[in-house]
N, C-alpha and C positions, 0 to 999 in steps of 0.2 A: 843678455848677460847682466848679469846681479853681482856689486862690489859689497862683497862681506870683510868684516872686521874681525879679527879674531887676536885672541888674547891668549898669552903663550907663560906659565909657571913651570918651575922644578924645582925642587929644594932637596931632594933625594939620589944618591948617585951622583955620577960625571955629567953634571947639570947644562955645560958647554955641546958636550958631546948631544945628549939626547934631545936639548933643544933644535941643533942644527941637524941632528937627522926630523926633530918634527917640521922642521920646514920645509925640506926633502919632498916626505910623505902631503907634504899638503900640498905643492904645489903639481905631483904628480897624480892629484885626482881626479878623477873624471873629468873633462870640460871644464877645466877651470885652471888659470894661469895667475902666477905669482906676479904681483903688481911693485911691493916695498916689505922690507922689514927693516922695524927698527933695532938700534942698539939693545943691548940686554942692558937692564940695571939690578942691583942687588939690593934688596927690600929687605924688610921684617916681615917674618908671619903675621898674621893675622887671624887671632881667633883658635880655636882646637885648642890641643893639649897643646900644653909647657915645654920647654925645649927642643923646641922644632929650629933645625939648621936656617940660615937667609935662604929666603929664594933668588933664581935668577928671573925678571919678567921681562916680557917683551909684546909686541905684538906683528902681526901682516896685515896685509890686505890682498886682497884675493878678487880677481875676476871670474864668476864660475857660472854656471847654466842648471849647477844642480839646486834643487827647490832645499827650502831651507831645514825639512826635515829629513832629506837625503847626505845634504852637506853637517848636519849636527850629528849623524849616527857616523860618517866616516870621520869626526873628530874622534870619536869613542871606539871608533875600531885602532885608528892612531895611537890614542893614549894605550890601549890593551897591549898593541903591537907590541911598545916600547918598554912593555912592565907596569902599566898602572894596575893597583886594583885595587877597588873601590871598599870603604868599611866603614868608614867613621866621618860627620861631615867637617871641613876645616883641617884634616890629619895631614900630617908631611906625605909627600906626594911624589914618585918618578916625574909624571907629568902631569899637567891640568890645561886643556883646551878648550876655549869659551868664545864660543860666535855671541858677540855684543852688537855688531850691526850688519844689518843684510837692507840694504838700498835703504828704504825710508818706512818697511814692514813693523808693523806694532802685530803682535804674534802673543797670547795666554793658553798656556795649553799643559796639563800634568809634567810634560817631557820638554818643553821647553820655551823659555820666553826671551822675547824680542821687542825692541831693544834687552839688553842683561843687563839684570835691575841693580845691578853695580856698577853699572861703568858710569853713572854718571857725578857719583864721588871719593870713587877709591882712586888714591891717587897709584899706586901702584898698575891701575890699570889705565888711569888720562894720560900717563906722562910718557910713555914710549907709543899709544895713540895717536896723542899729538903731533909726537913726531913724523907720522907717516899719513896724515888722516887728518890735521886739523882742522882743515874745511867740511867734515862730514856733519852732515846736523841730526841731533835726536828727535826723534820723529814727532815725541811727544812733549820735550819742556822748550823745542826750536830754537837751540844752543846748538852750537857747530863744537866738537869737541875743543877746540881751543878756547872757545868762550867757555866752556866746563871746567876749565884748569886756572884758565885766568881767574872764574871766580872765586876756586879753591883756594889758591892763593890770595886775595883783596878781603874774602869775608873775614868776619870777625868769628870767633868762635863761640857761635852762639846757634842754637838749637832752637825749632819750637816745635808744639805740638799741635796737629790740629785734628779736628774731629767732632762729633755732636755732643761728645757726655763729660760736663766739666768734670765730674768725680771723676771718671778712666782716667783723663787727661794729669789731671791735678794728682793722683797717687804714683800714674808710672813717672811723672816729672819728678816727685819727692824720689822715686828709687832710683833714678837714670841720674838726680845729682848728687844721692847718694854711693853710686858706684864709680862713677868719674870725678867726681872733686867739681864737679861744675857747681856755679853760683845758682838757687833756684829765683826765678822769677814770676810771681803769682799774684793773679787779683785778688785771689782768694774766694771763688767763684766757685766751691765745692759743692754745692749741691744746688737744687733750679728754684727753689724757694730763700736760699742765703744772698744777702744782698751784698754785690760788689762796691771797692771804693767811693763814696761819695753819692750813692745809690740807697734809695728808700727800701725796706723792704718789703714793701704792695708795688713796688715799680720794679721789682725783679720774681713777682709770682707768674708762672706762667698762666697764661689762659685755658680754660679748660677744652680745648682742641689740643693742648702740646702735648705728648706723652710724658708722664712723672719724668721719665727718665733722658731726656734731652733737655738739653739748654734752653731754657725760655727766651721768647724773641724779645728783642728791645723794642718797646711800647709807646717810648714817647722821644719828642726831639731831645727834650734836657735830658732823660737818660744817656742815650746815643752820644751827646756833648760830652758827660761826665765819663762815659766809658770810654771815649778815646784819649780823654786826658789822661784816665787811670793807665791804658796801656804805655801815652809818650812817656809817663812820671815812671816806670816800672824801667822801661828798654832803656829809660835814660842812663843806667847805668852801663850798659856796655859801651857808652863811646870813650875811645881812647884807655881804654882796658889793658892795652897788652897784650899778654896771654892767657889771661883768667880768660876761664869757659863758662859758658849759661846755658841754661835749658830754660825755658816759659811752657808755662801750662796755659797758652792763648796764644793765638794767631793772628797777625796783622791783617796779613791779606785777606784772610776770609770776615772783617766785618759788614760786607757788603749780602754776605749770607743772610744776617741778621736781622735785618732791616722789614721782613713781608709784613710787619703788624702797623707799617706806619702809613698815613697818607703819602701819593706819588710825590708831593712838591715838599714833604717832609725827608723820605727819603733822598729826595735829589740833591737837597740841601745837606744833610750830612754826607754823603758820597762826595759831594764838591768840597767838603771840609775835609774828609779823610784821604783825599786823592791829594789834595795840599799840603795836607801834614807827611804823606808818606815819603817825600824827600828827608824827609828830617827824622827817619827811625832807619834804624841800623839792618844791615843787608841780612837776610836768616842763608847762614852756612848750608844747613840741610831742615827741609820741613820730615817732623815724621808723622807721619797718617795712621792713625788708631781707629782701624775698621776691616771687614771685608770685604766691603763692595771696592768695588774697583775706581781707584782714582782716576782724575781726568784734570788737568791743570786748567784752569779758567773755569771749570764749571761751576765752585764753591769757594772762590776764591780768586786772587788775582796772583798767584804763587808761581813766578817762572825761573825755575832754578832746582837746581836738584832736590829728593824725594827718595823716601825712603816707607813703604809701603808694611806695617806688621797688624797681626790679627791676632787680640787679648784674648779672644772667645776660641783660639783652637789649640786646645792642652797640648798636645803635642809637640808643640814651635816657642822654643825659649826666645820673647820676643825684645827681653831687656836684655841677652848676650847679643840679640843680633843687633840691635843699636849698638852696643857701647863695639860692639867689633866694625860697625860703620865710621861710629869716632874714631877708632883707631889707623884707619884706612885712609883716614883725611889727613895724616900726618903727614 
């Protein structure tokens, strides 16, 4: 038996009522018994059109035997049951039911992913989680949901971006603090021949192995030194901020990516500097990832903490709505 997590919306209709028959219907399905639900709480939308009603949210938990693409189609038979249907994404809703954890399964698939790549910063969905679930940990940032909320609340509001191509990085930062009011924070690192703060510029060409269009490696110790000073001098603004928000078009954690052009006992020695200084820069809220491939936390970086996954390259996917509807979700 498999303890699934699920995450319970309405914002349309008698939102009491349809909630408590959707628990009904879950707990009466196949092999699988009702473990906890929490309180409803009453949220803002998020995201879609304008004047959408509050929702009510909530979540359960559930002990069940059905495989997880068994147990996600009778959510969908649920939602239909009760009057859902489906047109627009983000739209006011009868109901919305979202398996966010099944045991400790990491799951990519067209129809459905596992962990649900919200739960780990929409507060709307940690907070009645928590409730019933805090000890459950995500499989892939190894945060028990209550460490998810706990950080929710302690970070600072402050964004970064990571990724290989400082122009992507550096243009959707300029439109992401242009659409939220956030503060931008930038080396100024826009293309792989412009030289960063305090950086020569033959010590930021990249070598002819780097693709034009990636970030050239840092090449020498003094570089390396200079660049992490440029990152502390940068983040040094958000301590004790308040509530001003920041985005960065650079990423702390991943400077250890950077490093493959230097000698071993050159990199060791900056890794043992930057592992030192990282007490002393400020906790990143949510990282967001500017790419396809599939992220992995510790593999290009040392990032353990919520994540937010968008891909510039597919026309299709407005990938600066679905941030700033991430920011909005951390309220």
């Amino acid at each position: 038996m498999a303890r699934a997590l699920i995450g319970l919306g309405a914002n349309l209709g008698d939102r009491p009522r349809t909630l408590h028959e959707a628990v009904e219907q879950l707990a009466a399905l196949p092999t699988t018994r009702l473990l906890s639900r929490s309180a409803w709480q009453t949220t803002a939308p998020v995201g879609g059109p304008a004047g959408q009603d509050a929702f009510l949210n909530g979540a359960v938990l559930l002990e069940t035997a059905l495989a997880p693409a068994a147990l996600h189609g009778g959510l969908h038979a649920i939602e239909a049951a009760l009057g859902r249907r489906r047109s627009q994404r983000w739209e006011a809703r009868v109901l919305d039911l979202d398996l966010l954890l099944y045991d400790d399964l990491v799951m990519r698939s067209a129809d459905l992913d596992v962990p649900h790549p919200g739960l780990a910063y929409r507060r709307f969905v940690l907070e009645p989680a928590a409730e019933i679930a805090a000890d459950l940990r995500h499989p892939t940032i190894g945060l028990s949901i209550g460490q998810l909320l706990a950080h929710l609340n302690a970070a600072p509001n402050y964004l970064a971006l990571h990724g290989p191509r400082s122009g992507d990085r550096a243009r959707f930062a300029t439109q992401l603090a242009k659409a939220t009011g956030a503060r931008l924070l930038t080396l100024g690192m826009v293309s792989p021949n412009a030289a960063g703060p305090g950086m020569n510029s033959h010590e930021s060409t990249p070598p002819e192995s780097t693709p034009p269009e990636l970030d050239p490696p840092i090449q020498s110790l003094k570089q390396g030194i200079e660049f992490l000073a440029a990152m502390q001098r940068s983040l040094a603004a958000v301590k004790n901020a308040g509530v001003q928000a920041f985005v960065s078009d650079f990423c702390w954690s991943a400077f250890s990516s950077q490093l493959g052009m230097l000698a071993p006992d050159e990199q060791e020695q900056l890794i043992a500097a930057w592992q030192a200084d990282t007490r002393h820069v400020p906790i990143t809220k949510l990282l967001v990832v500017l790419g396809g491939l599939p992220f992995v936390p510790g593999a290009s970086n040392t990032h353990r903490g919520p994540y937010l996954q968008v891909d510039l390259a597919d026309a299709g996917h407005d990938a600066l709505a679905e941030v700033v509807a991430a920011i909005e979700a951390m309220r």
